[in-house]
Predicted model as a PDB file, atoms N, CA, C, CB and O in Angstrom, pLDDT in the B-factor column:
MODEL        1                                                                  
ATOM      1  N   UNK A   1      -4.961   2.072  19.915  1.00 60.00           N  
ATOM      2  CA  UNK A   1      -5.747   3.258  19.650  1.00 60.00           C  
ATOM      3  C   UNK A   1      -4.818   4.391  19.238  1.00 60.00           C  
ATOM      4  CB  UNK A   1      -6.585   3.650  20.882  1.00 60.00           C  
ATOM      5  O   UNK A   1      -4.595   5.309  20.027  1.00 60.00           O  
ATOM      6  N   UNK A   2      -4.120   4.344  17.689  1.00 72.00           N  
ATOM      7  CA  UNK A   2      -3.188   5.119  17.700  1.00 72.00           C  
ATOM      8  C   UNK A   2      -3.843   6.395  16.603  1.00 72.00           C  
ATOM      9  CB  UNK A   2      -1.801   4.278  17.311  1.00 72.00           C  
ATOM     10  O   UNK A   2      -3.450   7.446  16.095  1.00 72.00           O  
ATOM     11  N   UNK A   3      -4.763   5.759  16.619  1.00 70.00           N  
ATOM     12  CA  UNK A   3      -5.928   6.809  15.802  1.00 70.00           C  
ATOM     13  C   UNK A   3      -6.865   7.914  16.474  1.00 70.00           C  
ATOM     14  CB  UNK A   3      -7.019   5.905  15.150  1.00 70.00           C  
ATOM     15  O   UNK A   3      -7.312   8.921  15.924  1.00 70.00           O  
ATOM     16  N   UNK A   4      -7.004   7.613  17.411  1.00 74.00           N  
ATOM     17  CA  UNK A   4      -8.173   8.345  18.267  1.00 74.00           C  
ATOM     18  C   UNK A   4      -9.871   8.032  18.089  1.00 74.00           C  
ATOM     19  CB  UNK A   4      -8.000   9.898  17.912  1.00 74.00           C  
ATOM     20  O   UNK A   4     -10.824   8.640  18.575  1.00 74.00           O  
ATOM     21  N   UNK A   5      -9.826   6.661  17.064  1.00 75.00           N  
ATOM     22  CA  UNK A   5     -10.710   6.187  16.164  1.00 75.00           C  
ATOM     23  C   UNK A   5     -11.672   5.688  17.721  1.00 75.00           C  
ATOM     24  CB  UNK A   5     -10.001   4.882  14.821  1.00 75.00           C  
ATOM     25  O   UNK A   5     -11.342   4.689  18.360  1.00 75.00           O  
ATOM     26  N   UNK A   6     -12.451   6.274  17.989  1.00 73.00           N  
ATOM     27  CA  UNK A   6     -13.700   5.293  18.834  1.00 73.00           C  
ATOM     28  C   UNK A   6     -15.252   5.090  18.354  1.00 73.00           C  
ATOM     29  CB  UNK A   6     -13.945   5.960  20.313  1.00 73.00           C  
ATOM     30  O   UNK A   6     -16.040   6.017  18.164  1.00 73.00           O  
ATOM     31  N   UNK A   7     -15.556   3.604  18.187  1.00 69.00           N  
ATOM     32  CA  UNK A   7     -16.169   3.300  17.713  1.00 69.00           C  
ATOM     33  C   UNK A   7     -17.621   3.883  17.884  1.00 69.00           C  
ATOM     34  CB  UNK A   7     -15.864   2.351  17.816  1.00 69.00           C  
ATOM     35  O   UNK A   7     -18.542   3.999  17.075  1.00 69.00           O  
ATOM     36  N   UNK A   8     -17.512   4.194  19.158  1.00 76.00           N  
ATOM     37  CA  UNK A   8     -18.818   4.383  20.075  1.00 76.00           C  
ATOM     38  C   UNK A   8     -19.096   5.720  19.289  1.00 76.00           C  
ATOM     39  CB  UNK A   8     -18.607   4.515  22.008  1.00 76.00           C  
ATOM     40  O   UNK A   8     -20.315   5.871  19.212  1.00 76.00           O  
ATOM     41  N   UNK A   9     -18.349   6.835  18.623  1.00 75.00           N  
ATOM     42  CA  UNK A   9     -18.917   7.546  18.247  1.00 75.00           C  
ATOM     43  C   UNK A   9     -19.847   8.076  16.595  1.00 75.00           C  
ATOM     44  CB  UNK A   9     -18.170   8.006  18.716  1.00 75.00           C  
ATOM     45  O   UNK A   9     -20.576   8.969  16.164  1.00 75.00           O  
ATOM     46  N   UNK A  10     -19.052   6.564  16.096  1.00 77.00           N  
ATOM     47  CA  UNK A  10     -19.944   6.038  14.978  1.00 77.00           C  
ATOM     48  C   UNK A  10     -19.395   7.040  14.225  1.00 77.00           C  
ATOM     49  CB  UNK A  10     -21.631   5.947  15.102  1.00 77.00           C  
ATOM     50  O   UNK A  10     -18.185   7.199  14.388  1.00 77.00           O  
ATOM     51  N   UNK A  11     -19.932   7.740  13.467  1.00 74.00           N  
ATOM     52  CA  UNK A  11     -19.383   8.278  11.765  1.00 74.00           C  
ATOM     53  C   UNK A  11     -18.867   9.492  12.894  1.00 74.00           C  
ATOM     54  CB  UNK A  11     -20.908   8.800   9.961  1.00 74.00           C  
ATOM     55  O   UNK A  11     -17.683   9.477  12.558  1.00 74.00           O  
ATOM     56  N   UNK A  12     -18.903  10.159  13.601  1.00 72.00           N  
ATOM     57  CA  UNK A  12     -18.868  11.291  14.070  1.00 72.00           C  
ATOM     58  C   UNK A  12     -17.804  11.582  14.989  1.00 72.00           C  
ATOM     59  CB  UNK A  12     -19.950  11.505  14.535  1.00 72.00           C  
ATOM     60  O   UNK A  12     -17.856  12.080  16.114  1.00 72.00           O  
ATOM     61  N   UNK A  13     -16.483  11.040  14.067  1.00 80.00           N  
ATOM     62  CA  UNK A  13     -15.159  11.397  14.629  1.00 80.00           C  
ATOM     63  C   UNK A  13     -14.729  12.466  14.624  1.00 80.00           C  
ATOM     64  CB  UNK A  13     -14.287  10.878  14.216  1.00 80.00           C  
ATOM     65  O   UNK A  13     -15.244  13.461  14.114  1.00 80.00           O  
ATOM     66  N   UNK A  14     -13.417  12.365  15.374  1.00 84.00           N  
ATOM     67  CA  UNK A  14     -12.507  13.598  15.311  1.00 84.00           C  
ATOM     68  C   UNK A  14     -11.808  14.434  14.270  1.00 84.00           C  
ATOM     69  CB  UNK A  14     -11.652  13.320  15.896  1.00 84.00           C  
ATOM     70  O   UNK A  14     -11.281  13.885  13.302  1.00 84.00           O  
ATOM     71  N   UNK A  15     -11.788  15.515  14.404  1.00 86.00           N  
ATOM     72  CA  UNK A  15     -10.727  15.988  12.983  1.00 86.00           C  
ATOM     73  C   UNK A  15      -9.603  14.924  13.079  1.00 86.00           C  
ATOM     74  CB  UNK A  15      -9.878  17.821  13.091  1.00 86.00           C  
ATOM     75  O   UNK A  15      -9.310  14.245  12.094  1.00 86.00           O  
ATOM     76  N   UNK A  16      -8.960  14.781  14.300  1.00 85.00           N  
ATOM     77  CA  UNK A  16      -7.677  13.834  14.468  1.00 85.00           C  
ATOM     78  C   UNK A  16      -7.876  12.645  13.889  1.00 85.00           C  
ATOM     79  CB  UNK A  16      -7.277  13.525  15.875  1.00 85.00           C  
ATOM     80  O   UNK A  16      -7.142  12.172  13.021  1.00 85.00           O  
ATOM     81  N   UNK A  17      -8.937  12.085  14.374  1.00 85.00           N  
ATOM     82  CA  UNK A  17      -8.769  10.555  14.262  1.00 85.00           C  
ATOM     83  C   UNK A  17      -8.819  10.493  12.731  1.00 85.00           C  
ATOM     84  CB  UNK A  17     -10.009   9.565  15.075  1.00 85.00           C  
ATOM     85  O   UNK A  17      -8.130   9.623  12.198  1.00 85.00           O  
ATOM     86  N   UNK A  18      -9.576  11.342  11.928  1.00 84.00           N  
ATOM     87  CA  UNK A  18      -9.894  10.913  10.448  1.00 84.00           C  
ATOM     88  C   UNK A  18      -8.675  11.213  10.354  1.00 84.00           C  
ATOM     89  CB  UNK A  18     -11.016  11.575   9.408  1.00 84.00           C  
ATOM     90  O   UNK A  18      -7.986  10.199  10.239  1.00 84.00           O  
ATOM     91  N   UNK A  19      -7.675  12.841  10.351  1.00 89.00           N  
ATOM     92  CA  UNK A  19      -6.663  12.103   9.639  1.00 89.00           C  
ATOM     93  C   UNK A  19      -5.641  11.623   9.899  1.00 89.00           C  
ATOM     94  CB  UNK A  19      -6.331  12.521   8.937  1.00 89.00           C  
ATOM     95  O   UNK A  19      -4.803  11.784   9.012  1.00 89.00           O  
ATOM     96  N   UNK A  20      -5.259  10.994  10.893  1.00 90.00           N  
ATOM     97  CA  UNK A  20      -4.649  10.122  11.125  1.00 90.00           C  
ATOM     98  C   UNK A  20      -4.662   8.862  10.785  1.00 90.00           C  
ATOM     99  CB  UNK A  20      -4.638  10.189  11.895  1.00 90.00           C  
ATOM    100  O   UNK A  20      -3.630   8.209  10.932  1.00 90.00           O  
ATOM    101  N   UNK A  21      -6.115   8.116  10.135  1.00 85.00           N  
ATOM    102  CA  UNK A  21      -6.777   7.088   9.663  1.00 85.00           C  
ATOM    103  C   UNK A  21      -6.106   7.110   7.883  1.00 85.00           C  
ATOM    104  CB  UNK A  21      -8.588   7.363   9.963  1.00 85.00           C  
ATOM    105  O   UNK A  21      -5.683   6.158   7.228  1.00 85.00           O  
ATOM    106  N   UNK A  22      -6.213   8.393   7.540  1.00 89.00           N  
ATOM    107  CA  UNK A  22      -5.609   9.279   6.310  1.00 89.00           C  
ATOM    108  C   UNK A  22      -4.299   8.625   6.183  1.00 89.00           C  
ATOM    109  CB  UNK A  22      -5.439  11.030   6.586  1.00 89.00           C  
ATOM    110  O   UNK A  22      -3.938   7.627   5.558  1.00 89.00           O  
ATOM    111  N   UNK A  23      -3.689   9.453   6.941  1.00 91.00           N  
ATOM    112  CA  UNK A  23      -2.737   9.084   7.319  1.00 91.00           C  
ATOM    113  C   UNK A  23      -1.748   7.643   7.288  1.00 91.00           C  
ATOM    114  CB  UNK A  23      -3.056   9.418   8.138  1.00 91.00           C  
ATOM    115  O   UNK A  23      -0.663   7.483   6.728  1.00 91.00           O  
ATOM    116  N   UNK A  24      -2.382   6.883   7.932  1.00 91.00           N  
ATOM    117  CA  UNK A  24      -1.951   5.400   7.964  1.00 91.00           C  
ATOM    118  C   UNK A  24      -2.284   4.902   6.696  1.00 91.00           C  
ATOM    119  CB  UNK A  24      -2.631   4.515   9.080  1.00 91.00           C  
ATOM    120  O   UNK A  24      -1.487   4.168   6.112  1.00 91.00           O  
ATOM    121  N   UNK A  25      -3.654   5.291   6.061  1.00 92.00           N  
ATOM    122  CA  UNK A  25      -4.118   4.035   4.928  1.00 92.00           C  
ATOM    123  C   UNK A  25      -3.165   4.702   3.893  1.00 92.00           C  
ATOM    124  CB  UNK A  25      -6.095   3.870   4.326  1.00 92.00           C  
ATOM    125  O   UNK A  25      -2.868   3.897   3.011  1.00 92.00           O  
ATOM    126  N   UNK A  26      -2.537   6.052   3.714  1.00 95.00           N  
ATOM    127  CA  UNK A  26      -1.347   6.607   2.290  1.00 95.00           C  
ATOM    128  C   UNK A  26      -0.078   5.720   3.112  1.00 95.00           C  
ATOM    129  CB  UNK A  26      -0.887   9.024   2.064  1.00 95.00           C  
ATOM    130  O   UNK A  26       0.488   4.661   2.839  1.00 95.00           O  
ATOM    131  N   UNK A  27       0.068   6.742   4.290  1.00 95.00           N  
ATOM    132  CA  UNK A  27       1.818   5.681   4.608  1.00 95.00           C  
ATOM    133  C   UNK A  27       2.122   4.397   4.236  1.00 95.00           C  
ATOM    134  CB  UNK A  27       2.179   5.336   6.111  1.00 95.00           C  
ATOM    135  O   UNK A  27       2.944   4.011   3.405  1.00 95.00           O  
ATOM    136  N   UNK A  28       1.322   3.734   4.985  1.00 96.00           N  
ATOM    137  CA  UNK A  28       1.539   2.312   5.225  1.00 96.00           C  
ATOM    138  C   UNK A  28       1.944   1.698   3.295  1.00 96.00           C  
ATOM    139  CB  UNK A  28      -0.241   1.535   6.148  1.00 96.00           C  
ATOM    140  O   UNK A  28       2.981   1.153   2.917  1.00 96.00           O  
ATOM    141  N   UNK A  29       1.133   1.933   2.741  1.00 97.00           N  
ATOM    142  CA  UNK A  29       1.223   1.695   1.188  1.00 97.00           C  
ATOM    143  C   UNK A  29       2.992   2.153   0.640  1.00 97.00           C  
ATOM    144  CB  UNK A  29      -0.174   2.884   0.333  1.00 97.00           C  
ATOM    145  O   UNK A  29       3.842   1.329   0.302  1.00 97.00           O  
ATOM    146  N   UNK A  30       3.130   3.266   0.673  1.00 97.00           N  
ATOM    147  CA  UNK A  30       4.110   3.901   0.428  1.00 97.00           C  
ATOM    148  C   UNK A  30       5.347   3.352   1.024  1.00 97.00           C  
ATOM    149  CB  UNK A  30       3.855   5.074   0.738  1.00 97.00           C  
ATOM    150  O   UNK A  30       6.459   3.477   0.510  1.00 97.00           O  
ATOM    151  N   UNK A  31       5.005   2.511   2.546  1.00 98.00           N  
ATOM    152  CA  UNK A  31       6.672   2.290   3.209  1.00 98.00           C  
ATOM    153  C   UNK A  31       7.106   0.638   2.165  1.00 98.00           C  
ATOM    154  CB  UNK A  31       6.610   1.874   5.700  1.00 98.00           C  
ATOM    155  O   UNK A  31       8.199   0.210   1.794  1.00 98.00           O  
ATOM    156  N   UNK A  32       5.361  -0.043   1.932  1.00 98.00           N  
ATOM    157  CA  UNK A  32       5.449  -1.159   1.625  1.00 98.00           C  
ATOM    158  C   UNK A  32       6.408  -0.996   0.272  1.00 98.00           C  
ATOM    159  CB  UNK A  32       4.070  -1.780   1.550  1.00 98.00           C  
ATOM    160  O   UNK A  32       7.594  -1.320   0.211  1.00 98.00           O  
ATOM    161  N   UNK A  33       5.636  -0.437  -0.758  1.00 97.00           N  
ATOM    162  CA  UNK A  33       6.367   0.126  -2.048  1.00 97.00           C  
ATOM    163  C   UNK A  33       7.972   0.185  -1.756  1.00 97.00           C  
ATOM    164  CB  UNK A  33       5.775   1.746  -2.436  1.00 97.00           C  
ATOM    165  O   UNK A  33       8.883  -0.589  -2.051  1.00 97.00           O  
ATOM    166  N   UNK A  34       7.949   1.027  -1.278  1.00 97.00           N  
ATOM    167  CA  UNK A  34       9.560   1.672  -0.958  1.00 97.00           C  
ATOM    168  C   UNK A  34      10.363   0.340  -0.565  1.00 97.00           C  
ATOM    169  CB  UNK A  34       9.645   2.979   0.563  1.00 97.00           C  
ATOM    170  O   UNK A  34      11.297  -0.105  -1.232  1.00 97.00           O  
ATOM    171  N   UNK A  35       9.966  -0.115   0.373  1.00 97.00           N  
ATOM    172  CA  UNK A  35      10.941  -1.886   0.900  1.00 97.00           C  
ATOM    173  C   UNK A  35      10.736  -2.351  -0.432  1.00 97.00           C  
ATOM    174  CB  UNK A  35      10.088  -3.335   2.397  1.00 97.00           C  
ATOM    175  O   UNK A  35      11.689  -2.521  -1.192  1.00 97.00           O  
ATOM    176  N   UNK A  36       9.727  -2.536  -0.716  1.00 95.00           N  
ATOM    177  CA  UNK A  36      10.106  -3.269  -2.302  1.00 95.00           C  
ATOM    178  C   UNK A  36      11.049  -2.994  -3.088  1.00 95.00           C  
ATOM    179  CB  UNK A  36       9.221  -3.137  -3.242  1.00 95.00           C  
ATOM    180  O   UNK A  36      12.065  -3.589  -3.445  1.00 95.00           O  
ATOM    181  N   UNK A  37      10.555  -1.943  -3.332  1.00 93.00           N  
ATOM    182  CA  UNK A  37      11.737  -1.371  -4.633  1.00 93.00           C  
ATOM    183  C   UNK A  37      13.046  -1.508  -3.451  1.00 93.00           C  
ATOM    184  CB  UNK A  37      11.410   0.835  -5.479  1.00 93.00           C  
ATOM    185  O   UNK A  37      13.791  -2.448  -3.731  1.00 93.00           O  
ATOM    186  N   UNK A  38      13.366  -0.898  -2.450  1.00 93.00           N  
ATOM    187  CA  UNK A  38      14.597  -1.258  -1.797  1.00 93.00           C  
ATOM    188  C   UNK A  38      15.222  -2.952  -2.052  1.00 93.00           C  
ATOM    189  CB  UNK A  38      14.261  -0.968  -0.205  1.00 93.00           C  
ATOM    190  O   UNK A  38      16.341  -3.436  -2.220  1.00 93.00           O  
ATOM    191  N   UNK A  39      13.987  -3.425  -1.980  1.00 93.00           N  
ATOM    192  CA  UNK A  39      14.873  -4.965  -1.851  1.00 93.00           C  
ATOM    193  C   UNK A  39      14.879  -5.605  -3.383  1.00 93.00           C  
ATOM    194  CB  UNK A  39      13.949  -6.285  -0.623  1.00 93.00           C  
ATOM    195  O   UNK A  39      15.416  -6.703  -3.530  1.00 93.00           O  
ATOM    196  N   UNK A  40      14.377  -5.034  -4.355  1.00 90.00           N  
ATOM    197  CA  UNK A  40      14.718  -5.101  -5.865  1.00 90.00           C  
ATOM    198  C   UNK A  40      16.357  -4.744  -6.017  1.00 90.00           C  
ATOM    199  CB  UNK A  40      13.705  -3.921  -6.776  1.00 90.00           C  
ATOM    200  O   UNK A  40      16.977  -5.174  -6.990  1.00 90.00           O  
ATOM    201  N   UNK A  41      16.778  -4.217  -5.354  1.00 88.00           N  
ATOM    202  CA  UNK A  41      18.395  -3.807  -5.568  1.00 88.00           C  
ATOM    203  C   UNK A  41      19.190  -4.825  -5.440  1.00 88.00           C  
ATOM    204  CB  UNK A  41      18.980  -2.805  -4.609  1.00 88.00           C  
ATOM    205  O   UNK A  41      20.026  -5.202  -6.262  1.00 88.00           O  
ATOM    206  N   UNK A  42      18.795  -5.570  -3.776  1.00 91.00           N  
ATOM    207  CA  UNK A  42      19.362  -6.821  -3.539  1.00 91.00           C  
ATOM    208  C   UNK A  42      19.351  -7.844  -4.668  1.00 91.00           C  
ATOM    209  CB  UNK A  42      18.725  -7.350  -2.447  1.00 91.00           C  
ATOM    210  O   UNK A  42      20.196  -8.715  -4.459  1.00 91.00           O  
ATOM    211  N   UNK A  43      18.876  -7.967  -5.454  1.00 86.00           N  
ATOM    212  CA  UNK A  43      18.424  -9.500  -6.283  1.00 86.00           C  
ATOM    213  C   UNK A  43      18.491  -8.554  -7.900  1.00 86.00           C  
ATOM    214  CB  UNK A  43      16.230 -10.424  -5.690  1.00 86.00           C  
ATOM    215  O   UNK A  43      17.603  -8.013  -8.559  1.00 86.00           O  
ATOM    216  N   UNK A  44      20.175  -8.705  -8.127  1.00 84.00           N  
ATOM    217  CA  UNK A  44      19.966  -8.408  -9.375  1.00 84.00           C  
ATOM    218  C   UNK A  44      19.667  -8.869 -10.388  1.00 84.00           C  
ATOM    219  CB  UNK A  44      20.520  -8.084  -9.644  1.00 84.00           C  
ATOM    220  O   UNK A  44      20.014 -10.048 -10.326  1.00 84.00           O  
ATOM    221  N   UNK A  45      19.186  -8.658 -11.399  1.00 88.00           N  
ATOM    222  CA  UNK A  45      18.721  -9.508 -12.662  1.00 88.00           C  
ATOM    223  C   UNK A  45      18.839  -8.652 -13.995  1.00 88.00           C  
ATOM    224  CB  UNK A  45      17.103 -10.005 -12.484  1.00 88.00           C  
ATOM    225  O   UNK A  45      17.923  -8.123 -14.625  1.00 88.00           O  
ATOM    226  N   UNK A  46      20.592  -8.652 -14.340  1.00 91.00           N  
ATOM    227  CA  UNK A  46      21.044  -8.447 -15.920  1.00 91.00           C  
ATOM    228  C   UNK A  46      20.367  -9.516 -16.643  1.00 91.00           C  
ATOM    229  CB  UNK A  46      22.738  -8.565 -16.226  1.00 91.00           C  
ATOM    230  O   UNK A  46      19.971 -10.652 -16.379  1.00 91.00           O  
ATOM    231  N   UNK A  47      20.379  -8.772 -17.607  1.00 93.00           N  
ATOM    232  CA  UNK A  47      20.085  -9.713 -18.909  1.00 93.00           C  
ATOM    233  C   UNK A  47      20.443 -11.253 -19.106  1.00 93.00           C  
ATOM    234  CB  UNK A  47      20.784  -9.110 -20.003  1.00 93.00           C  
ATOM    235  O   UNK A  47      19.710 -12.240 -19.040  1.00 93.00           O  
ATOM    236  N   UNK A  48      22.183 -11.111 -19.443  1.00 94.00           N  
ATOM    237  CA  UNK A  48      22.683 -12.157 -19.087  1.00 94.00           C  
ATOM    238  C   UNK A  48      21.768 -13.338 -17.949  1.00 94.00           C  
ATOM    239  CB  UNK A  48      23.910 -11.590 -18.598  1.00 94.00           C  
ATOM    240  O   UNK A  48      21.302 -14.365 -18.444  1.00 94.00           O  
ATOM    241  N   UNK A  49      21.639 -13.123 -16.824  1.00 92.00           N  
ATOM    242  CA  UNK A  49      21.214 -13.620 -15.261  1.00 92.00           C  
ATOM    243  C   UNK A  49      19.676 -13.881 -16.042  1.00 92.00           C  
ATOM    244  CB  UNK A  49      21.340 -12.168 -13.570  1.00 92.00           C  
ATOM    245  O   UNK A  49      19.415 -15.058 -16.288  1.00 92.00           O  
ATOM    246  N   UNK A  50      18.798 -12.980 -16.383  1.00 93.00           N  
ATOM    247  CA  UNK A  50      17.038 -13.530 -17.056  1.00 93.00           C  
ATOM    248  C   UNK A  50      17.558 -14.969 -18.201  1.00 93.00           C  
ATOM    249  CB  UNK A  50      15.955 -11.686 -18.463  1.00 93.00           C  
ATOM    250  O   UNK A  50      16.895 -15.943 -18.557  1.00 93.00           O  
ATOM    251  N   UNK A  51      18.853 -14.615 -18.504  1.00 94.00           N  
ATOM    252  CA  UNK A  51      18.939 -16.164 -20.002  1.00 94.00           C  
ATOM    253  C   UNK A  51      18.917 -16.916 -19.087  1.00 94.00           C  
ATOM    254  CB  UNK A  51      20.482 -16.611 -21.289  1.00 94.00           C  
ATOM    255  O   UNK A  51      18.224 -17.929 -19.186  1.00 94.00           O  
ATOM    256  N   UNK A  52      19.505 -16.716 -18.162  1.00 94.00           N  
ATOM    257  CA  UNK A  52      20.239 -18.345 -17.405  1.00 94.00           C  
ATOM    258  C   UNK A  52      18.360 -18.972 -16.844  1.00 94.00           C  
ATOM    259  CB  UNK A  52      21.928 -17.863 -15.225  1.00 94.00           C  
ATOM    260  O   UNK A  52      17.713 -19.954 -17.208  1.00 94.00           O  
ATOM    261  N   UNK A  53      18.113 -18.118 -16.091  1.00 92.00           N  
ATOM    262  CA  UNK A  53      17.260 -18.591 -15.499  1.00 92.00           C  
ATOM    263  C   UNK A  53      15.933 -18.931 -16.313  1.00 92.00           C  
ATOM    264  CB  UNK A  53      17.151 -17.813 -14.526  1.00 92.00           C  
ATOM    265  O   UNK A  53      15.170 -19.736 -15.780  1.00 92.00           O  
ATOM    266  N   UNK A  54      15.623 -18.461 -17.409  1.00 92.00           N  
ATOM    267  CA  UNK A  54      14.911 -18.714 -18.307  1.00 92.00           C  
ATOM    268  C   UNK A  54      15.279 -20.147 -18.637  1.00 92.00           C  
ATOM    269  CB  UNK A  54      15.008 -17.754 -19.287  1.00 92.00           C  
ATOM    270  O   UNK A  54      14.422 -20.975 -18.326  1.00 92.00           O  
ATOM    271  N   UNK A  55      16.351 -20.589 -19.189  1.00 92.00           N  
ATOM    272  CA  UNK A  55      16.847 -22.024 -20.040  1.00 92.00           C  
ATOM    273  C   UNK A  55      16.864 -23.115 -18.797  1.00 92.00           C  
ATOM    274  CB  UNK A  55      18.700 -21.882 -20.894  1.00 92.00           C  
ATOM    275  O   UNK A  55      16.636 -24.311 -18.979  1.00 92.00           O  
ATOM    276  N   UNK A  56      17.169 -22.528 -17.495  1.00 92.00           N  
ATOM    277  CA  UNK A  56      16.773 -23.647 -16.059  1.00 92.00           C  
ATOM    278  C   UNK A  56      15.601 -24.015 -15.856  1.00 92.00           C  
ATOM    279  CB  UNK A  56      17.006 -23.149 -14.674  1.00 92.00           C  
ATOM    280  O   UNK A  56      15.252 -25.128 -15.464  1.00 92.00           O  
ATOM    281  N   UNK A  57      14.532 -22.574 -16.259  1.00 91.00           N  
ATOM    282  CA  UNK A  57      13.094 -22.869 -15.850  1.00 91.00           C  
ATOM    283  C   UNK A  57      12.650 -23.586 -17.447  1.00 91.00           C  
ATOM    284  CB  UNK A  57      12.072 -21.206 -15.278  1.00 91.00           C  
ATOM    285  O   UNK A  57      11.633 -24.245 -17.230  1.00 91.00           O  
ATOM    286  N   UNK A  58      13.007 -23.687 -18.837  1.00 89.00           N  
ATOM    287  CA  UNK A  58      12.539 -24.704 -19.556  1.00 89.00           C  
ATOM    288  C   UNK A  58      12.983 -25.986 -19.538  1.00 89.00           C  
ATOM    289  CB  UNK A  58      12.581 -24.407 -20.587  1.00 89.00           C  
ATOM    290  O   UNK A  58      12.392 -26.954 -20.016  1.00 89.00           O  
ATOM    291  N   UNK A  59      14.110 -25.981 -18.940  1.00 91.00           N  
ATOM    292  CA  UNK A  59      14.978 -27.174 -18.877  1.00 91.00           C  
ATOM    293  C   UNK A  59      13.936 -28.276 -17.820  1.00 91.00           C  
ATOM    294  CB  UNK A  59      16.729 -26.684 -18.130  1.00 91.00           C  
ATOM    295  O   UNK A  59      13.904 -29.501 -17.938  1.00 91.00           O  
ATOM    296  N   UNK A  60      13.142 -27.457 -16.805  1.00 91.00           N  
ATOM    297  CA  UNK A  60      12.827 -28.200 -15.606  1.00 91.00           C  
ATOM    298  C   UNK A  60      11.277 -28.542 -15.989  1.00 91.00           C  
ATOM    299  CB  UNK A  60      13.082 -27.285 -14.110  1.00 91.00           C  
ATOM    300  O   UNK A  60      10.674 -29.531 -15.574  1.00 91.00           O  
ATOM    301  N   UNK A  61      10.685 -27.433 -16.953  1.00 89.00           N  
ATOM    302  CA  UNK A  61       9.274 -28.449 -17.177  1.00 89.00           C  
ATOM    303  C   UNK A  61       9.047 -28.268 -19.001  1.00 89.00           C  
ATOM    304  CB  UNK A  61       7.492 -27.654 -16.035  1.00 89.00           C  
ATOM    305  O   UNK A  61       8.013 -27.781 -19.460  1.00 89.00           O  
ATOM    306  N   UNK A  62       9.995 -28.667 -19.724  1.00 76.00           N  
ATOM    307  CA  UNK A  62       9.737 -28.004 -20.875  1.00 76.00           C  
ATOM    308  C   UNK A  62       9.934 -26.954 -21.951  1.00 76.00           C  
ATOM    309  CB  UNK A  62       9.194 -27.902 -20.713  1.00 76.00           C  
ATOM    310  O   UNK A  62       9.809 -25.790 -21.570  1.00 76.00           O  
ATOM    311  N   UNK A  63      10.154 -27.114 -22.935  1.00 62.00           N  
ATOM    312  CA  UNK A  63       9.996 -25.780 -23.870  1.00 62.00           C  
ATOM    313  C   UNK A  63       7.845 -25.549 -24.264  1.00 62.00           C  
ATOM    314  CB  UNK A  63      11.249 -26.282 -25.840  1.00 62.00           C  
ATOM    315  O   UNK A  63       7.054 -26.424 -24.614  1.00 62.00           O  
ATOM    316  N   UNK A  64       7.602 -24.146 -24.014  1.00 58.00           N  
ATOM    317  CA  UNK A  64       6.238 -24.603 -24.761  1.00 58.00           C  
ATOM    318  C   UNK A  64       6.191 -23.967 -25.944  1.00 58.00           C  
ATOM    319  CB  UNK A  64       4.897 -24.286 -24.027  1.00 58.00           C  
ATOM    320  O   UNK A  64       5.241 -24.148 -26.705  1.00 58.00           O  
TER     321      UNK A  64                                                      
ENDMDL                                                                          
END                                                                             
């Protein structure tokens, strides 16, 4: 209950709980994004590195 969200009171929440509900449904999106792009750094992919792996992945089922 890190919202203050109770059900029992049906549409007729708190200033808090809504935005805190606010709150979570922007953050949560935003931390996900952010680790992403953070872990895009880890796994580089020059140009060079897209040929290779391109000519492995036709090599393994094909040119089409």
């Amino acid at each position: 209950d890190r919202t203050g969200f109770r059900s029992s009171l049906g549409g007729h929440q708190s200033v808090t709980a809504i935005w805190w509900i606010r709150f979570w449904f922007a953050a949560i999106p935003v931390v996900a994004l952010s680790a992403g792009i953070g872990l895009l750094g880890l796994y580089p992919l020059s140009e060079t590195r897209m040929e290779g792996l391109r000519r492995e992945l036709e090599a393994r089922r094909g040119r089409v």
